[in-house]
Steps between C-alpha positions, in 0.01 A plus 500: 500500500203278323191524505223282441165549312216277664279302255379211595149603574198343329290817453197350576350865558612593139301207336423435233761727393752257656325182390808508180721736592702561801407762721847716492489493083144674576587832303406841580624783298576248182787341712460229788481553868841313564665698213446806681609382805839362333510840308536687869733220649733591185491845555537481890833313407405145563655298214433119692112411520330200630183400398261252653285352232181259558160507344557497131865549604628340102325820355697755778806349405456476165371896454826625716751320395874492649413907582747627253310688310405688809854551608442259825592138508174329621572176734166254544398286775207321434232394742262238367279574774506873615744489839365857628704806532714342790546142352575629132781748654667213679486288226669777295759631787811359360427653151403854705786508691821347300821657513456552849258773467222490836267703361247502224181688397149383419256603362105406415493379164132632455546877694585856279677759701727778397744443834899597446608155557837617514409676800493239720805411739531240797599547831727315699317244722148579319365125273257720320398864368143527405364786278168538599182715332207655574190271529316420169118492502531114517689495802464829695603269832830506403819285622744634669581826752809713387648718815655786479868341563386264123467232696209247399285338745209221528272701735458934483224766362510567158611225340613534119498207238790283417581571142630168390825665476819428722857458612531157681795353648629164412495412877074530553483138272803306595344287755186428296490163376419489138080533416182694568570806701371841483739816589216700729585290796898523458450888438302522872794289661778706382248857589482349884853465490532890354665371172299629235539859370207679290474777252151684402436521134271815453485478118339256254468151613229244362408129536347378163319227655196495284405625166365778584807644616718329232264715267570826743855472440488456118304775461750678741795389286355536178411874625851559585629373262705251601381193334790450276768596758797258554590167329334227298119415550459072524 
C-alpha cells in the first residue's frame, strides 16, 4: 500500500512564516513537519510516498529529494494551483494505486499525531476508514459521529474531529473528472451509503495550523527529546 503526504496548501495562517518557505519544511523539534510525517510512514512500513507539492513547491522538492535517505521513495505530483484534498488525490490516483493495489493512506501534511498507522485495516465493501480525535479548542463542534458498531456517520451526538488521517479506496475518485474537488462531500456520500468505517484516536493528535501551536510542538519535541530523531534535516 502507498500513501500520500498532502502539501499543497498555501499556509496563509502561518504567514509570514510561509511567505519563503513552504509550510510542510516548517520545522518543529529541529526537523520539518513533513520529515516527521515521512519518518512514521517509514516506520509504519510504507516504503512508496506521494507528495503533492504547490506553493513554493521547487523548495519541497528540492529539501526531500528522491526520499532515499529516508528509506521511502517519494513520488511528486505537482499542482500549480492547489486542487484541494479531493482534486489533488485524483490527480495522483494512478501513482497511489499502481500495481493493482485499491487502497492508499493519507495523511495531513501539516497535523502531529502519535497514531499506529500500521494499525489500520480495510474492510470489504467499506471506501474509507477515518481515525477520528477528540475536539481541539479550535473546533470543539467536531465532524463526524462514531457508533458503537465503528461505523462513521454525517449526523449523531458527540461528534469527534476528523484527523486528517485515512484509508481511502481507489473507487471514492474514479468518476471525478480531473480539478477542484474537496473529499468532505465524497466522505458524506459513501457514510449514507454505510461505507465508511472509523476508529477513535484517544492519544496525542495536533493540527499545527498557526504559530502558536507550531511553537507548542517544538517545545514539546525539544522536551522529549526527539528533535534529532530519524533521517536527514533539509
Amino acid at each position: 500500500m502507498r500513501a500520500m503526504i498532502l502539501a499543497a496548501g498555501k499556509g496563509e495562517r502561518m504567514r509570514p512564516l510561509t511567505l519563503e518557505t513552504p509550510k510542510p519544511l516548517l520545522q518543529a523539534g529541529g526537523r520539518a513537519l513533513i520529515e516527521h510525517q515521512i519518518d512514521k510512514l517509514a516506520r509504519a512500513g510504507f516504503r512508496e510516498l506521494v507528495i503533492n507539492p504547490s506553493w513554493l513547491g521547487d523548495k519541497l522538492i528540492a529539501a526531500l529529494g528522491d526520499g532515499a535517505r529516508y528509506g521511502v521513495s517519494i513520488h511528486y505530483s505537482p499542482e500549480p494551483e492547489p486542487l484541494e484534498t479531493a482534486g489533488g488525490i485524483r490527480q495522483a490516483l494512478d501513482t497511489l494505486t499502481a500495481d493493482n493495489e485499491e487502497w492508499f493512506l493519507v495523511v495531513n501534511g501539516d497535523i502531529w499525531s502519535d497514531v499506529d498507522l500500521a494499525r489500520l485495516q480495510p474492510s470489504p465493501g467499506d471506501q474509507a476508514v477515518l481515525v477520528l480525535t477528540d475536539n481541539p479548542p479550535q473546533h470543539p463542534q467536531g465532524d463526524f459521529h462514531l457508533d458503537k458498531n465503528g461505523r462513521v456517520h454525517d449526523t449523531g451526538q458527540a461528534k469527534l474531529t476528523f484527523s486528517g488521517i485515512s484509508l481511502l479506496h481507489r473507487s471514492l475518485f474514479e468518476n471525478l473528472a480531473p480539478g477542484f474537488r474537496k473529499l468532505a462531500p465524497l466522505l458524506r456520500d459513501a457514510m449514507a451509503q454505510g461505507r465508511v468505517a472509523g476508529v477513535h484516536h484517544r492519544g496525542d493528535w495536533q493540527d499545527i495550523g498557526t504559530p502558536e501551536r507550531l511553537a507548542h510542538l517544538d517545545r514539546q519535541l525539544s522536551a522529549n527529546g526527539e528533535a534529532q530523531a530519524g533521517g536527514a534535516r533539509p
